[in-house]
mmCIF file of the C-alpha atoms, coordinates in Angstrom:
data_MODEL
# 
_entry.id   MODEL 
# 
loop_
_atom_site.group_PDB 
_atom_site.id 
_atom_site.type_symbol 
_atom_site.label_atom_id 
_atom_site.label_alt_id 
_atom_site.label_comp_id 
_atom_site.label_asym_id 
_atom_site.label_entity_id 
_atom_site.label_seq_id 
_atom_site.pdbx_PDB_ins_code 
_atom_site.Cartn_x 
_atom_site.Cartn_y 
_atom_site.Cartn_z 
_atom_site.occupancy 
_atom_site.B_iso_or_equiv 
_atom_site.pdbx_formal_charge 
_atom_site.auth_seq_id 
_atom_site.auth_comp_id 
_atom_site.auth_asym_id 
_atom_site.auth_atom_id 
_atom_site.pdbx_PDB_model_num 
ATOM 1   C CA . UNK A 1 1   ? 0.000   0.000  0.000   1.00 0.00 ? 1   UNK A CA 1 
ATOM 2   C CA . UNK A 1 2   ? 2.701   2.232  0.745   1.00 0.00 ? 2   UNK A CA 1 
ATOM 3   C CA . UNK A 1 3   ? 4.092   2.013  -3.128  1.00 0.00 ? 3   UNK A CA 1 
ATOM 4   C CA . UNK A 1 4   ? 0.431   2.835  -3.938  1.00 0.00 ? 4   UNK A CA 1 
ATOM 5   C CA . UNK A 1 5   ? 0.535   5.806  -2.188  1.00 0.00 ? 5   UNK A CA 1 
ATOM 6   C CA . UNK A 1 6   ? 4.150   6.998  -2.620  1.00 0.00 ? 6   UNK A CA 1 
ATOM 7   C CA . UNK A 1 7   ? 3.139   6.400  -6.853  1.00 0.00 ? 7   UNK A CA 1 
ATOM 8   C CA . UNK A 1 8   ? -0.223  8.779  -6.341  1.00 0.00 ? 8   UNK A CA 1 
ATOM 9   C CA . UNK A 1 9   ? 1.654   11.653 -4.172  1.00 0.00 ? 9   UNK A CA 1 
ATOM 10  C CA . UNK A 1 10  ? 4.579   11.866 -6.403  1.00 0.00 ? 10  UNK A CA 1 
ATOM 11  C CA . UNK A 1 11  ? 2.187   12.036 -9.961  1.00 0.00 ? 11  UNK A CA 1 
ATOM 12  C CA . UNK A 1 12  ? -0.096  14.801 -8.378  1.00 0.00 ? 12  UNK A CA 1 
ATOM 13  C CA . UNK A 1 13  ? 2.698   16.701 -6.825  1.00 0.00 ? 13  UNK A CA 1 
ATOM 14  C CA . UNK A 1 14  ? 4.860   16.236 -10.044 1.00 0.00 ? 14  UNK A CA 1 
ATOM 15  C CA . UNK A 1 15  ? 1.787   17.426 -12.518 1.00 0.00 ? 15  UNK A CA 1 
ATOM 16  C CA . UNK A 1 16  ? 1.266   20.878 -11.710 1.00 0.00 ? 16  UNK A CA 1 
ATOM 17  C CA . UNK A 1 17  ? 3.073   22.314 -8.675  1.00 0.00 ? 17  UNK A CA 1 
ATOM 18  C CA . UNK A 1 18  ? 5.801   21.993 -6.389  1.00 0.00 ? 18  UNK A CA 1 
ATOM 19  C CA . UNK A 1 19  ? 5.380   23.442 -2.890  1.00 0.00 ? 19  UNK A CA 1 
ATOM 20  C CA . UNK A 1 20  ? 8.605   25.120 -1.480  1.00 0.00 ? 20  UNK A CA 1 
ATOM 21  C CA . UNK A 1 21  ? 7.297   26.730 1.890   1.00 0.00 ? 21  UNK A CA 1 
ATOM 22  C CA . UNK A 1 22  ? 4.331   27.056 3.535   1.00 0.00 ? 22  UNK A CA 1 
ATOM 23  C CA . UNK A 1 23  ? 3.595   30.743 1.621   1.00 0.00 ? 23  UNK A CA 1 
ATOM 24  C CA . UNK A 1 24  ? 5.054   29.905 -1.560  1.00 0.00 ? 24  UNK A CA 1 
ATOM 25  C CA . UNK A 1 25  ? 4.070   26.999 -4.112  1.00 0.00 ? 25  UNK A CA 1 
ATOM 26  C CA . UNK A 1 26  ? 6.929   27.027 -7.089  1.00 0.00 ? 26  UNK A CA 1 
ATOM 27  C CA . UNK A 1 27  ? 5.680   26.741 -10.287 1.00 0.00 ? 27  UNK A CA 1 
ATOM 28  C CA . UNK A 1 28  ? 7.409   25.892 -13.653 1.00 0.00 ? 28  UNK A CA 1 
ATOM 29  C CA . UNK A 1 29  ? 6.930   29.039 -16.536 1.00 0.00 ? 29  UNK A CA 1 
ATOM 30  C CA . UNK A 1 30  ? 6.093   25.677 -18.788 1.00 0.00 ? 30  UNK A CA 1 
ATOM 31  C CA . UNK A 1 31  ? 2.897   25.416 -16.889 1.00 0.00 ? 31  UNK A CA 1 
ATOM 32  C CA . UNK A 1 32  ? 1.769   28.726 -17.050 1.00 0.00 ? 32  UNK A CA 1 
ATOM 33  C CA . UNK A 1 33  ? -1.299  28.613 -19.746 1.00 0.00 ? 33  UNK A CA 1 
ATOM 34  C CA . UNK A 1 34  ? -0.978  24.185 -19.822 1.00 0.00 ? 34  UNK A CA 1 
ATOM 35  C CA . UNK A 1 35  ? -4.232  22.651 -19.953 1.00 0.00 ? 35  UNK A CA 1 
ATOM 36  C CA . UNK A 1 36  ? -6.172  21.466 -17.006 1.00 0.00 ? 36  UNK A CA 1 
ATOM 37  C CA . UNK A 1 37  ? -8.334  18.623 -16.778 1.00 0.00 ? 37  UNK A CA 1 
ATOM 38  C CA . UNK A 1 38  ? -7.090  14.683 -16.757 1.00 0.00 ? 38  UNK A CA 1 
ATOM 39  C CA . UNK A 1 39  ? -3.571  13.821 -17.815 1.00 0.00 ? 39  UNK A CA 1 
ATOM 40  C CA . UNK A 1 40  ? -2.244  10.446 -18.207 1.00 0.00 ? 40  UNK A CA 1 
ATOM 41  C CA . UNK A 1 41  ? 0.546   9.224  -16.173 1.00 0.00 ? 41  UNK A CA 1 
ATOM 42  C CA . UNK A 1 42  ? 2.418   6.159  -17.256 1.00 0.00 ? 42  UNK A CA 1 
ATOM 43  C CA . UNK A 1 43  ? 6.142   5.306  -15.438 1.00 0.00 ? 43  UNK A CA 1 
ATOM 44  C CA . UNK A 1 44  ? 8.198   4.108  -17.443 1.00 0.00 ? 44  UNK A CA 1 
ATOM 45  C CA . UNK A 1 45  ? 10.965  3.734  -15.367 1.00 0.00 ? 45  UNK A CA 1 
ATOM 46  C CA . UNK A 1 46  ? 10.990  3.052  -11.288 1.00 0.00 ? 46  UNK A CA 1 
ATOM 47  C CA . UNK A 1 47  ? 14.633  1.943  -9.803  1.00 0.00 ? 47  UNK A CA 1 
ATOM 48  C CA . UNK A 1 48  ? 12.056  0.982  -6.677  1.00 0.00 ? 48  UNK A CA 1 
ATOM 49  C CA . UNK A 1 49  ? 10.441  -1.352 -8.250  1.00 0.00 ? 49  UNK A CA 1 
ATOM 50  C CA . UNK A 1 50  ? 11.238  -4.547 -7.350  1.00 0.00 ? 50  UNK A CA 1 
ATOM 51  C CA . UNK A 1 51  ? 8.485   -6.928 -8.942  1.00 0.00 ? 51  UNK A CA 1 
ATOM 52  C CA . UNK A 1 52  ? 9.539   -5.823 -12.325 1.00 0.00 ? 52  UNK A CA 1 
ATOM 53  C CA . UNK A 1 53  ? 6.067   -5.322 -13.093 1.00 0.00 ? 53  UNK A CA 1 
ATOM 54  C CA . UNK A 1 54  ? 4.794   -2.288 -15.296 1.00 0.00 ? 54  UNK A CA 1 
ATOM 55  C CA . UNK A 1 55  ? 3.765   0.907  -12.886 1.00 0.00 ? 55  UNK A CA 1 
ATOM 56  C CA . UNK A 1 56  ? -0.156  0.706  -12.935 1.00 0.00 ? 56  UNK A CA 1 
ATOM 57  C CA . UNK A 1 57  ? -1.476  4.408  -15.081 1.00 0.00 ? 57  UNK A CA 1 
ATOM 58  C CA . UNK A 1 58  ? -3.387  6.553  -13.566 1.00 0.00 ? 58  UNK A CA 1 
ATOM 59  C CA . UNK A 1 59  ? -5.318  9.451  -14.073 1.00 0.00 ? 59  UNK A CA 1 
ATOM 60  C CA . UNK A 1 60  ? -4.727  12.646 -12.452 1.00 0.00 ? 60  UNK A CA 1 
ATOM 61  C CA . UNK A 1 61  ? -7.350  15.524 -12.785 1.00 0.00 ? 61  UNK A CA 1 
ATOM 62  C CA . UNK A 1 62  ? -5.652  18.836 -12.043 1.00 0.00 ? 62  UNK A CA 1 
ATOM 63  C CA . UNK A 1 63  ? -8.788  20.973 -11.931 1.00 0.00 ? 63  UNK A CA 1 
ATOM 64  C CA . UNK A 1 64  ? -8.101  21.773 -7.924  1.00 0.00 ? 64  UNK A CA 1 
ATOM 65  C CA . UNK A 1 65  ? -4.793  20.138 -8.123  1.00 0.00 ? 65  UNK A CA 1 
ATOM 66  C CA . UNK A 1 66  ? -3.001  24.036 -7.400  1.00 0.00 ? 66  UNK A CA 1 
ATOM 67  C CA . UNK A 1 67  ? -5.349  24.810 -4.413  1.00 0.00 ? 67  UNK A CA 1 
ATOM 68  C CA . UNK A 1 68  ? -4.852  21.524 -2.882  1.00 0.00 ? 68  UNK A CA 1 
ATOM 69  C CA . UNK A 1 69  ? -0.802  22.143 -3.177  1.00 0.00 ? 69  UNK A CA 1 
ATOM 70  C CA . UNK A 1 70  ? -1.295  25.444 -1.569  1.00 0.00 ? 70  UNK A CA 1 
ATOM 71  C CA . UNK A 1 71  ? -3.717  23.616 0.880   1.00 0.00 ? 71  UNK A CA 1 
ATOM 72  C CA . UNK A 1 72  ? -1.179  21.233 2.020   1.00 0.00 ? 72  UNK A CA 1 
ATOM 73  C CA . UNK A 1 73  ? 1.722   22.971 2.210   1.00 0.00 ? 73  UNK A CA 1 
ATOM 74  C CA . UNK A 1 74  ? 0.427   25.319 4.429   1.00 0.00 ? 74  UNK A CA 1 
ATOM 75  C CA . UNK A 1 75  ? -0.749  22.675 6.563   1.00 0.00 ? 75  UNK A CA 1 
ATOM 76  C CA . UNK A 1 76  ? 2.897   21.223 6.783   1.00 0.00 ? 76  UNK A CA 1 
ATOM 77  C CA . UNK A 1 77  ? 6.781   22.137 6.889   1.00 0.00 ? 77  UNK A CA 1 
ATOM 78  C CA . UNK A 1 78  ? 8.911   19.367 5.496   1.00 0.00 ? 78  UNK A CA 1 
ATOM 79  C CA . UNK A 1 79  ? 11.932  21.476 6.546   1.00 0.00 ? 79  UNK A CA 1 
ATOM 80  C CA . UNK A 1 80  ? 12.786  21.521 2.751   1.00 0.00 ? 80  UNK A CA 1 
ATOM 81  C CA . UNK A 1 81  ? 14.795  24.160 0.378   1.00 0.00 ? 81  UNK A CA 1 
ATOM 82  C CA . UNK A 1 82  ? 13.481  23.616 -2.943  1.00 0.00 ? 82  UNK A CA 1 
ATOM 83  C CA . UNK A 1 83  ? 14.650  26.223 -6.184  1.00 0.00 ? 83  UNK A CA 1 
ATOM 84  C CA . UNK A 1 84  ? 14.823  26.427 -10.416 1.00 0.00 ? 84  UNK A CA 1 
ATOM 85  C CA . UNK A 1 85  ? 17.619  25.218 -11.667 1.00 0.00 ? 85  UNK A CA 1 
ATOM 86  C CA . UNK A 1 86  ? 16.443  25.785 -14.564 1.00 0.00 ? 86  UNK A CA 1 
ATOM 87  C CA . UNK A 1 87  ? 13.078  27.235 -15.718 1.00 0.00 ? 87  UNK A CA 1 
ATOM 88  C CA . UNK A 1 88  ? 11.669  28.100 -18.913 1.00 0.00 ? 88  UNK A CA 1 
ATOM 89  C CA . UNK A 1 89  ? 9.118   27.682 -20.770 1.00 0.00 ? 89  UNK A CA 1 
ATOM 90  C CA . UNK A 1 90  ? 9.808   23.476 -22.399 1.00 0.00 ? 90  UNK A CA 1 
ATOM 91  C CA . UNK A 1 91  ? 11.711  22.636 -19.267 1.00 0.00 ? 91  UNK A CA 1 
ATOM 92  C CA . UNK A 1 92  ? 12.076  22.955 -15.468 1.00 0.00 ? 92  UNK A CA 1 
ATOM 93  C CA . UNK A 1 93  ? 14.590  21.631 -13.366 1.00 0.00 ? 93  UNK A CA 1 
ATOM 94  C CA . UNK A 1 94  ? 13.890  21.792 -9.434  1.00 0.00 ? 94  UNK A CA 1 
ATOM 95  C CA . UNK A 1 95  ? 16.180  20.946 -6.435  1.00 0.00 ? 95  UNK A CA 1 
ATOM 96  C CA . UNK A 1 96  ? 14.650  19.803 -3.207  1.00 0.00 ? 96  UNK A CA 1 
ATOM 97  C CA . UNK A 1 97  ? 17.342  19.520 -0.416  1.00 0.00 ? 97  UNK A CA 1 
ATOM 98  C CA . UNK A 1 98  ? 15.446  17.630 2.371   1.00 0.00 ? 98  UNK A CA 1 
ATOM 99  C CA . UNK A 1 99  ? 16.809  16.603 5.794   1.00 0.00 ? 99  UNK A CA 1 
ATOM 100 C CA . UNK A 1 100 ? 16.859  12.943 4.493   1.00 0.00 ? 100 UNK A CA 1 
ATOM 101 C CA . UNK A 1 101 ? 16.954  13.502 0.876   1.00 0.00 ? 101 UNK A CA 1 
ATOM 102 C CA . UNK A 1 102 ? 17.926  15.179 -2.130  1.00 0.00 ? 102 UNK A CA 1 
ATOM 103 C CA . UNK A 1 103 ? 16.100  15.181 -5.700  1.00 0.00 ? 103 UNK A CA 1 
ATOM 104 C CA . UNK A 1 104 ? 16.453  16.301 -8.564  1.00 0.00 ? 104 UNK A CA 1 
ATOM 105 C CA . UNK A 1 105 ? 12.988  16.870 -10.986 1.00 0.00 ? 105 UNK A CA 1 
ATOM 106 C CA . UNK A 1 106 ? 13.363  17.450 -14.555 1.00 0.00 ? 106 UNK A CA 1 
ATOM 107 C CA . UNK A 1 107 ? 10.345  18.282 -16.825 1.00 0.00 ? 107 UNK A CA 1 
ATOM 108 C CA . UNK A 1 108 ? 9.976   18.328 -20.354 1.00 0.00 ? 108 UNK A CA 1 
ATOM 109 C CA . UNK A 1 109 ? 7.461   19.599 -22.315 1.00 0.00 ? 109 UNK A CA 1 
ATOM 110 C CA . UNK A 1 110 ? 7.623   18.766 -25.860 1.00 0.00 ? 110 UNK A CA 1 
ATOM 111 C CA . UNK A 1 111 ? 4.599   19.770 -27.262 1.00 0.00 ? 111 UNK A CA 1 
ATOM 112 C CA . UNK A 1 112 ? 0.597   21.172 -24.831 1.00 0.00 ? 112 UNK A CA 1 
ATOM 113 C CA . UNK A 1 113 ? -0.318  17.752 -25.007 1.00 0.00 ? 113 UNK A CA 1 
ATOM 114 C CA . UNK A 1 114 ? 2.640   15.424 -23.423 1.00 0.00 ? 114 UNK A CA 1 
ATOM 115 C CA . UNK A 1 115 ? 5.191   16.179 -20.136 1.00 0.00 ? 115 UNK A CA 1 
ATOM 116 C CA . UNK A 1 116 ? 7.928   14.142 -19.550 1.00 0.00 ? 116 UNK A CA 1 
ATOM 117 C CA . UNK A 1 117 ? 9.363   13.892 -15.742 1.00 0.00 ? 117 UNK A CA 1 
ATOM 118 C CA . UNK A 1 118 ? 12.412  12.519 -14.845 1.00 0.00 ? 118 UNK A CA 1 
ATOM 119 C CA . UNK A 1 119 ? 13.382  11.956 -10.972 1.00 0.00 ? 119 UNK A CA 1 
ATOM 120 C CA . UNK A 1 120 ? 16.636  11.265 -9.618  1.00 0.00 ? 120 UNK A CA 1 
ATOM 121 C CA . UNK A 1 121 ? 17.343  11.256 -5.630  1.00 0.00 ? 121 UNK A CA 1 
ATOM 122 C CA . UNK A 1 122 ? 20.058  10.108 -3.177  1.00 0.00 ? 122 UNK A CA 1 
ATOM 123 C CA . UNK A 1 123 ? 19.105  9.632  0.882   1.00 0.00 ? 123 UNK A CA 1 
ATOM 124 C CA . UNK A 1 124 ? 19.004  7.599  3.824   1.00 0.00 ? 124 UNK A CA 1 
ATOM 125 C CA . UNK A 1 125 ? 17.370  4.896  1.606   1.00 0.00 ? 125 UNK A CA 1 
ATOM 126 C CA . UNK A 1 126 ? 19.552  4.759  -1.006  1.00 0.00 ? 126 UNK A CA 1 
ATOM 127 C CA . UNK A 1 127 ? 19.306  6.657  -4.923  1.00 0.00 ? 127 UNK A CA 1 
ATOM 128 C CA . UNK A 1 128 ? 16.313  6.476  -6.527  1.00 0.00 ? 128 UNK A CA 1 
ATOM 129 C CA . UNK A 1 129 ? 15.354  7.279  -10.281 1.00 0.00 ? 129 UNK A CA 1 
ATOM 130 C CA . UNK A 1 130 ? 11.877  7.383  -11.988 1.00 0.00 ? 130 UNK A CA 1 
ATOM 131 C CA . UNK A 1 131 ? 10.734  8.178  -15.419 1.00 0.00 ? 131 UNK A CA 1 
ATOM 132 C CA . UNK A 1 132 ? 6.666   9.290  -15.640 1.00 0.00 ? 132 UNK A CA 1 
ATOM 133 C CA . UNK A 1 133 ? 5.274   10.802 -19.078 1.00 0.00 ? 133 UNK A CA 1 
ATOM 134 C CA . UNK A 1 134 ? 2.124   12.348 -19.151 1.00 0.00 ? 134 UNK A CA 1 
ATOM 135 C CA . UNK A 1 135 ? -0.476  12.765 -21.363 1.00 0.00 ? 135 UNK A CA 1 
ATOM 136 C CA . UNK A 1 136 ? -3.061  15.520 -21.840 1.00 0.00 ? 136 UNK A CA 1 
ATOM 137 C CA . UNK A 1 137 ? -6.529  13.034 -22.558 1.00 0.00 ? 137 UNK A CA 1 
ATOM 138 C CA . UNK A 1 138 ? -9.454  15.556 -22.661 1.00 0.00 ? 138 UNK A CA 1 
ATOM 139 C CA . UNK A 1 139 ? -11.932 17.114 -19.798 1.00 0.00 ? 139 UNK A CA 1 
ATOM 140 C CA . UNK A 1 140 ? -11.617 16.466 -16.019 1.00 0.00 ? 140 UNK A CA 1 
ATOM 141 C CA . UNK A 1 141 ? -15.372 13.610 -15.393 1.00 0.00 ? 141 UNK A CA 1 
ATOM 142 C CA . UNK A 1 142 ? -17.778 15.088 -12.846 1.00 0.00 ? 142 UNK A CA 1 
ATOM 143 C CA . UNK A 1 143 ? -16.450 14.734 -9.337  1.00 0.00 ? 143 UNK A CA 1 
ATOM 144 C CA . UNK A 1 144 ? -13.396 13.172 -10.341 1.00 0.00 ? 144 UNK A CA 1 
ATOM 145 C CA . UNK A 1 145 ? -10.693 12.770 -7.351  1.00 0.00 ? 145 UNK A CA 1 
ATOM 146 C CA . UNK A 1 146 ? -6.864  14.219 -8.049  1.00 0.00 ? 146 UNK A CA 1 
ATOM 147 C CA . UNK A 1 147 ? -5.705  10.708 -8.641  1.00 0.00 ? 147 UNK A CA 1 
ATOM 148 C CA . UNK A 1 148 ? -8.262  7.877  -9.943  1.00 0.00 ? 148 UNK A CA 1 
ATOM 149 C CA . UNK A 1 149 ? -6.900  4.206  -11.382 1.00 0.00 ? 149 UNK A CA 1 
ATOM 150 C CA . UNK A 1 150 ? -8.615  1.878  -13.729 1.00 0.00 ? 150 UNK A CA 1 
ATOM 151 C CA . UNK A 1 151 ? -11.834 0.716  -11.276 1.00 0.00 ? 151 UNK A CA 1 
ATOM 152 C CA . UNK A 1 152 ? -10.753 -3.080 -12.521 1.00 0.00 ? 152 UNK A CA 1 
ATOM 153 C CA . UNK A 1 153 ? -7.000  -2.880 -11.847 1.00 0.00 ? 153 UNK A CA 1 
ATOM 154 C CA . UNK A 1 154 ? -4.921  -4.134 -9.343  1.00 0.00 ? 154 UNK A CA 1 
ATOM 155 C CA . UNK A 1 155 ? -4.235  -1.300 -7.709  1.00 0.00 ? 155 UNK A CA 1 
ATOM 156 C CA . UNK A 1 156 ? -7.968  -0.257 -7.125  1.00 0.00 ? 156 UNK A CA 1 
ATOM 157 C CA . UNK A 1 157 ? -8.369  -4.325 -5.969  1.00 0.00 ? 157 UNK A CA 1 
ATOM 158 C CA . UNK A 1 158 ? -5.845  -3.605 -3.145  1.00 0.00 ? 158 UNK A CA 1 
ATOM 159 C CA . UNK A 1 159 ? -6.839  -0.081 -2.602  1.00 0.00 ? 159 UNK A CA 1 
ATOM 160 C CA . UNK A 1 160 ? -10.486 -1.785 -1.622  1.00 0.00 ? 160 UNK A CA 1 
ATOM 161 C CA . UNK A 1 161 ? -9.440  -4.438 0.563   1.00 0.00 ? 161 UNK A CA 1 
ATOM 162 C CA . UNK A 1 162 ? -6.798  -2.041 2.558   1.00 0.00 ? 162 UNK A CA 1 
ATOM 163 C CA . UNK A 1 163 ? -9.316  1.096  2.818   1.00 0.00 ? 163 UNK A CA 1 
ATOM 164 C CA . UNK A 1 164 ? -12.130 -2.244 4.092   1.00 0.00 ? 164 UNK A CA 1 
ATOM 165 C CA . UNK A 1 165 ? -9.739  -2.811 7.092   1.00 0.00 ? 165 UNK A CA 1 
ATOM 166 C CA . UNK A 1 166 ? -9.410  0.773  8.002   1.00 0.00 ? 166 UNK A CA 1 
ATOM 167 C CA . UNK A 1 167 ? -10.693 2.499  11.686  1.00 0.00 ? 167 UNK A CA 1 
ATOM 168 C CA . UNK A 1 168 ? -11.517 5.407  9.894   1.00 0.00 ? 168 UNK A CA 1 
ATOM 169 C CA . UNK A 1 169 ? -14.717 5.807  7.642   1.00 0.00 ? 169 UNK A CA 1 
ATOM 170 C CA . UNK A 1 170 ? -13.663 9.118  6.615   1.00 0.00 ? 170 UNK A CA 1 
ATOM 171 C CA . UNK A 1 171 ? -9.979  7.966  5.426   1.00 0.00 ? 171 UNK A CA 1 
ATOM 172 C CA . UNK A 1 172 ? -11.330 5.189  3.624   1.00 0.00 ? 172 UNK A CA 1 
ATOM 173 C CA . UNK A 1 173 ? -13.679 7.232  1.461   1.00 0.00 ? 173 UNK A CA 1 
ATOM 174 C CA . UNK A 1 174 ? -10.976 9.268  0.526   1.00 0.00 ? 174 UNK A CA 1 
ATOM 175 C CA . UNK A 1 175 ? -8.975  6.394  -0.609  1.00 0.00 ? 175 UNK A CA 1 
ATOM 176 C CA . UNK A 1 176 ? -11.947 4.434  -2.272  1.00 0.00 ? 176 UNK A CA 1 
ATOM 177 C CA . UNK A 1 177 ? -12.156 7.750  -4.477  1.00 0.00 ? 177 UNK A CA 1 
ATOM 178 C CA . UNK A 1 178 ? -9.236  6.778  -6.275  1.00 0.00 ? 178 UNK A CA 1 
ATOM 179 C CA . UNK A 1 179 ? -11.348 3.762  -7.918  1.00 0.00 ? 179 UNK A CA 1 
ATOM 180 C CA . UNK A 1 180 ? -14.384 5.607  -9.267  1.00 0.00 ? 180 UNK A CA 1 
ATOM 181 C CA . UNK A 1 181 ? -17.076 3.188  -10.229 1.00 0.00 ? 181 UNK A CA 1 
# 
C-alpha cells in the first residue's frame, strides 16, 4: 500500500506544482497557460520497483490540483529548500534539499499535449530514479478525485481491501475515491 501511495503523491505533486514553503508553491513558466483537466501518467521507469512489473497508469485531474498544493503545504513544513535550476518555458529543473533527501525533478514539455518527468534522488534509503510521461486526454469527469486508477485494476483491488480494514470511515472514502465506479 505504501508504493500505492508513494506512486499517487509523487504524480499529483509532479503534474502541476511543487510546494517550497508554507507561503510559496513554485511553479514551472512551462505550466503557465498548460491545460487542465485529466492527464495520463504512465512510469516508465521506477529503480524501486522490485516486482519488475509495469507501474499501474493513472489518471490525475488537475482541476483543484493548485489549491490543494497550496492547501497542504500550508498545513505542513517538510523542513525543505526547494529552487529552479532551470526554468523556462519546455523545461524545469527543481532541487529539493530535504533533511533525508535530495532530488532532482526534470520536466519536459515537448509539445501542450505530453510532459515528460524525470526523478533522480540520493538519501538515507539509497538513490532512486523514476521516469513518468504524461499525457493531456481531454476534460476532467464530474467529481473526479486528483488521482483515480482503472476501477478493474490491481491497484484499485488492493486499494479496496486495505481502505475495508481501516478504523476510519472518513480515510477510507478518501482512498476508495481513487477507484471511481
Amino acid at each position: 500500500m505504501k508504493s500505492t501511495m508513494f506512486f499517487a503523491a509523487c504524480g499529483a505533486l509532479l503534474v502541476l506544482a511543487w510546494p517550497a514553503r508554507a507561503d510559496q508553491v513554485l511553479v514551472p513558466k512551462m505550466f503557465k497557460g498548460m491545460q487542465k483537466g485529466q492527464w495520463k501518467a504512465e512510469m516508465t521507469e521506477n529503480s524501486a520497483s522490485k516486482s519488475g512489473k509495469a507501474m499501474p497508469t493513472m489518471l490525475i485531474c488537475t482541476d483543484n490540483l493548485l489549491e490543494q498544493q497550496k492547501s497542504s503545504a500550508a498545513k505542513s513544513d517538510s523542513g525543505c529548500k526547494r529552487h529552479f535550476v532551470k526554468d523556462t518555458a519546455s523545461e524545469a529543473v527543481i532541487e529539493s534539499v530535504c533533511p533525508q533527501r535530495t532530488s532532482t525533478v526534470t520536466m519536459k514539455k515537448p509539445n501542450a499535449n505530453n510532459v515528460d518527468v524525470t526523478i533522480d534522488s540520493t538519501g538515507e534509503r539509497g538513490p532512486s530514479h523514476m521516469k513518468i510521461h504524461y499525457t493531456h486526454v481531454g476534460a476532467c469527469a464530474a467529481g473526479q478525485g486528483t488521482v483515480t486508477f482503472d476501477k478493474n485494476s490491481e491497484q484499485c483491488q488492493k486499494i479496496r481491501a486495505y481502505s475495508a480494514k481501516m478504523k476510519d470511515p472518513e480515510q477510507a472514502k478518501k482512498m476508495l475515491a481513487m477507484c471511481p465506479g
